[in-house]
Phi, psi and omega in degrees: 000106164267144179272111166245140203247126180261110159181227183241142189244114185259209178204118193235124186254115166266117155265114210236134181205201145241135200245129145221002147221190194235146178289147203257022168296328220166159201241070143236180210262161153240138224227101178273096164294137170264329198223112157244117151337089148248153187227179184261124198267190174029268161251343157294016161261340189274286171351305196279314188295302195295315206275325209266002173280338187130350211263183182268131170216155151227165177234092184283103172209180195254154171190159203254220174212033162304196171257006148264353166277339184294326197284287193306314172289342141296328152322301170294030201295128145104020169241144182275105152301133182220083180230163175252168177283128192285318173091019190191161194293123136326132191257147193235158185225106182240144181252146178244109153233182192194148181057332173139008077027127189268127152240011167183142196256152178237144197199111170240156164082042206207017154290165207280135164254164163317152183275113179301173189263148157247130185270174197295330164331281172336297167280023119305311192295346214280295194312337193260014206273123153299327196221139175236101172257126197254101163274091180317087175271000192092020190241013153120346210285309168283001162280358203276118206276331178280336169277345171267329156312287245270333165306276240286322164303316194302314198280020178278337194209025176229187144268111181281141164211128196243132184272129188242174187244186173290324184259347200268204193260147191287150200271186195267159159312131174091014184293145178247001145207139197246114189244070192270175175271186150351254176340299177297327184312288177337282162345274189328318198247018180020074169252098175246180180280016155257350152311271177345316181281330171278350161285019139099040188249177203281163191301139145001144186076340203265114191286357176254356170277245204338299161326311191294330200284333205282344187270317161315296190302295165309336170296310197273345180266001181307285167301317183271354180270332193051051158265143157332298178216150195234136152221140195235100180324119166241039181075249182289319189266024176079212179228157190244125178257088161274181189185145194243341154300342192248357164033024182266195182276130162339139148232142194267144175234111184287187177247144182281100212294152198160146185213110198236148183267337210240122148294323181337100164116338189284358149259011138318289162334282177323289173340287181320287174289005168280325215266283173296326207275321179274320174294343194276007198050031147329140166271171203302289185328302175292276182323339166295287211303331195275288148026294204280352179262309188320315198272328193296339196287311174296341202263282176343304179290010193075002165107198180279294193324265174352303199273325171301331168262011166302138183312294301180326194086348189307136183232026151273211138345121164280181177278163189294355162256010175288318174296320176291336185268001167239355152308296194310326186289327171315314197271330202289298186326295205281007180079004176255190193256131174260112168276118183226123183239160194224168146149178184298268163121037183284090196093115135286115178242204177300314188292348167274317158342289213287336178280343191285301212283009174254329162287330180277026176244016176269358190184197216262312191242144156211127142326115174223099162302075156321093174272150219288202156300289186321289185277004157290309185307303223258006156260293207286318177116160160359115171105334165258144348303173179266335194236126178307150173303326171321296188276317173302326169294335184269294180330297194262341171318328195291331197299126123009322188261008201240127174257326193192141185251149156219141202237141183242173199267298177287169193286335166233194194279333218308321199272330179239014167286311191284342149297316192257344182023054182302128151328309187234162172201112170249172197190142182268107162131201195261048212258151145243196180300328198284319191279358199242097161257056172254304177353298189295328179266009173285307176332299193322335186243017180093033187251130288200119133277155164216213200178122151277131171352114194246164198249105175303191202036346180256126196202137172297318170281343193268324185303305188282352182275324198278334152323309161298348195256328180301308158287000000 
C-alpha cells in the first residue's frame, strides 16, 4: 500500500534555549539558545510521520529553490518527492522555546503565494496512489484545477482524506472523509456565537456547546462538501463523526486522556493515522479510535520536539513503552514521585479499582506493569486470560487513577521494574518481602515496597467461576 500525501510543505525551526534573567532592555526573557532544530512542516510532516510508521509514502508538493529549501529536502531524506515550483520564498516557522514552552512563533515567507505549478509527475502520483491524503496549509497547491480533477478521479476508487485548512480550497467530491477541527468546521460552516445564542444553545465554552456547533457544523459541510464523512476534532473531548450513509445521530469518539503543554502536530498525527488506518480498511469508528490513541501517543511522547530528537528523525509512534516512560521522564523533570503497581489484571473488578485508586494516591504518576496473554496463559493456565491484552490495556487506561500502562512478557515484574524504577511499587493483599522478590531489586535503587489493603471476596477467579454458572 503506498500513501500519497498532497499538500503544502514547510519548514519548522525549533530554537531551544534557557531563560534566567530578564534583558536589562526592557521586561522581556533573555533566552540562551542551546539547539536549534529543523523538521519538515505542514505535509511534510505528515509525510515524515506515515514513513517512520513503516509505509510506502510520496509527497506530492511544491518547494522552491532557496537555501531553505534545500534545508527542507534534506529534512525529507528518504521520502519519495514529487514537486512542483512553488513560485515563492519557502515559509519557514520558527518557534522559540525555553522549559518545554513556545514562548513566541516567528514566521517568514509564509504569506499567499501565486498558485504553484503542477507537473505531469504530480498527477501520475495522484492517479497511482492507493490511499491519498490532502494536507491543506492555505498555500494554493490544493486549489490547482488540474490537481483537484486528477483527486477527485483517484477518490472514486480509493480512499481520499482531506485535512483542510481555513485559507485553503474546500476538498473535491468523493473525498471520503474530511477532518477539520473545531474552529475550522465553525468557520467552514459560518457557525457563529451569535447564532448559537439564538438558537437557544449553551454558552461559548461550554462542552455541550461545543458538541452542538460540532454536529451543526458537520450536517452542514456534509452537504456542501458532498463528502462521505466529515469528522471534526474537538481536542480534550474527542471527535464527532457525522457519515452521511447512516443519516443517524452524530458519533462522539472520546479522547484518551493525556497532558501535554505543547499540541503541535497532533492534528497531523491524527490525519496520518486515520488515513493508513482506512486504507488497511478499517472501519470509520475503530479507526477515529485508533487515530485518536495514535494522537495521545505522540502528544505523551513529546510530541514534533521529541520526535526530532530521536536518533532516526522519526516523527510517528513510538514503540509501547515509550509512552509510559515519558509520563515518568515528566514527573522526574518536576520533583515527583513514581508510583508503580503490577499484575493480569484479567476481569478488572472493585477490588482492583480500589487498590489502583490507593496507589495513585501515594505519589504523582501510576504506572501498571501489565502481563502480557503469553505470560497470563503461563501463571494461570489453559484458558486464561479471559480478556485480551488489548482490551485490559484499554480498561485500565479508562480508569482516571491510571497514567500509563506497560505491558512485559515475562512471568515476573523484575525486568520491567528495572526499565520503570518507581519511588513506590505497590501490591494488594498480605505479601510479605520473602513472598515479593521483586522487593530486592525495587531496593536496589532506594525505592519502598508497600502494600494496600486488600479486599476479600473480589477475585477474577471467584468473578469468573460465578460467570460460568451463570452461563
Amino acid at each position: 500500500m503506498n500513501i500519497t500525501v498532497v499538500g503544502d510543505t514547510l519548514l519548522d525551526v525549533d530554537i531551544v534555549g534557557t531563560v534566567e534573567r530578564m534583558s536589562p532592555d526592557g521586561p522581556v526573557p533573555v533566552v540562551d539558545v542551546q539547539q536549534t532544530q529543523s523538521r519538515p512542516g505542514g505535509a511534510g510532516l505528515v509525510a515524515a510521520m506515515l514513513r517512520a510508521d513503516g509505509h510506502d509514502v510520496r509527497l506530492v508538493t511544491a518547494l522552491s529553490d532557496d537555501a531553505h529549501s534545500k534545508m527542507l529536502r534534506g529534512a525529507l531524506g528518504g521520502i519519495a518527492v514529487i514537486a512542483g515550483a512553488s513560485g515563492a520564498p519557502t515559509p519557514v516557522k520558527s518557534r522559540l522555546r525555553a522549559a518545554g514552552q513556545t514562548i513566541a512563533r516567528i514566521d517568514e515567507g509564509c504569506g499567499i503565494p501565486p498558485l504553484p505549478e503542477v507537473t505531469a509527475d504530480m498527477l501520475g502520483a495522484v492517479l497511482d496512489a492507493d490511499v491519498i491524503l490532502v494536507a491543506d496549509y492555505g498555500r494554493g497547491l490544493a486549489a490547482n484545477p488540474r490537481l483537484r480533477q486528477a483527486l477527485q478521479r483517484r477518490a472514486v476508487t480509493v480512499p481520499l482524506i482531506w485535512d483542510p485548512h481555513r485559507l485553503g480550497a474546500e476538498p473535491v467530491r468523493n473525498t471520503a472523509v474530511v477532518t477539520p477541527n473545531r474552529d475550522e468546521a465553525r468557520a467552514a460552516a459560518g457557525i457563529t456565537v451569535v447564532e448559537r445564542a439564538a438558537a437557544g444553545s449553551a454558552p461559548a465554552g461550554r462542552d455541550d456547546a461545543d458538541v452542538a456547533d460540532a454536529a451543526a457544523a458537520a450536517s452542514v459541510l456534509l452537504d456542501r462538501w458532498h463528502a462521505d464523512s466529515v469528522i471534526v476534532t474537538l481536542g480534550e473531548h474527542g471527535a464527532l463523526i457525522a457519515n452521511r450513509a447512516s443519516e443517524g445521530l452524530p458519533l462522539i469518539v472520546p479522547a484518551h486522556r493525556v497532558d501535554a503543554p505543547d499540541a503541535c502536530g497532533a492534528g497531523d498525527r491524527f490525519a496520518a493515522s486515520l488515513a493508513a488506518e482506512l486504507g488497511l480498511g478499517t472501519e470509520l469508528p475503530d479507526a477515529v479510535e485508533r487515530a485518536s490513541a495514535a494522537t495521545a501517543a505522540f502528544l505523551r511522547s513529546g510530541g514534533v520536539a521529541a520526535a526530532q530528537s530521536r536518533p532516526d528523525g522519526a516523527a510517528g509512534s513510538l514503540p509501547g513503552d515509550a509512552d509510559a516512560l515519558s509520563v515518568i521522564r515528566r514527573v522526574r523533570e518536576h520533583g515527583g514521585t513514581v508510583v508503580a503497581t503490577g499484575g493480569c489484571f484479567d476481569l478488572l473488578h472493585a477490588g482492583h479499582a480500589r487498590t489502583l485508586a490507593a496507589a495513585r494516591r501515594l505519589g504523582d504518576c501510576l504506572v501498571v506493569c501489565l502481563n502480557s496473554d503469553a505470560s497470563v496463559s503461563r501463571l494461570k493456565g489453559a484458558g486464561r486470560p479471559i480478556i485480551v491484552e488489548s482490551d485490559r490495556v484499554d480498561l485500565l487506561l479508562a480508569l482516571e487513577c491510571v497514567d500509563a500502562v506497560i505491558v512485559f512478557d515475562e512471568d515476573t515484574p523484575e525486568q520491567v521494574l528495572r526499565s520503570v524504577r518507581p519511588d513506590i511499587w505497590v501490591k494488594g493483599g498480605d505479601y510479605t518481602v520473602d513472598s515479593l522478590p521483586e522487593a530486592q531489586v525495587v531496593r536496589s535503587w532506594g525505592g519502598q515496597t508497600v502494600t494496600v489493603p486488600y479486599f476479600p471476596a473480589r477475585s477474577t477467579t471467584t468473578l469468573a467461576s460465578a460467570l460460568a454458572l451463570v452461563g
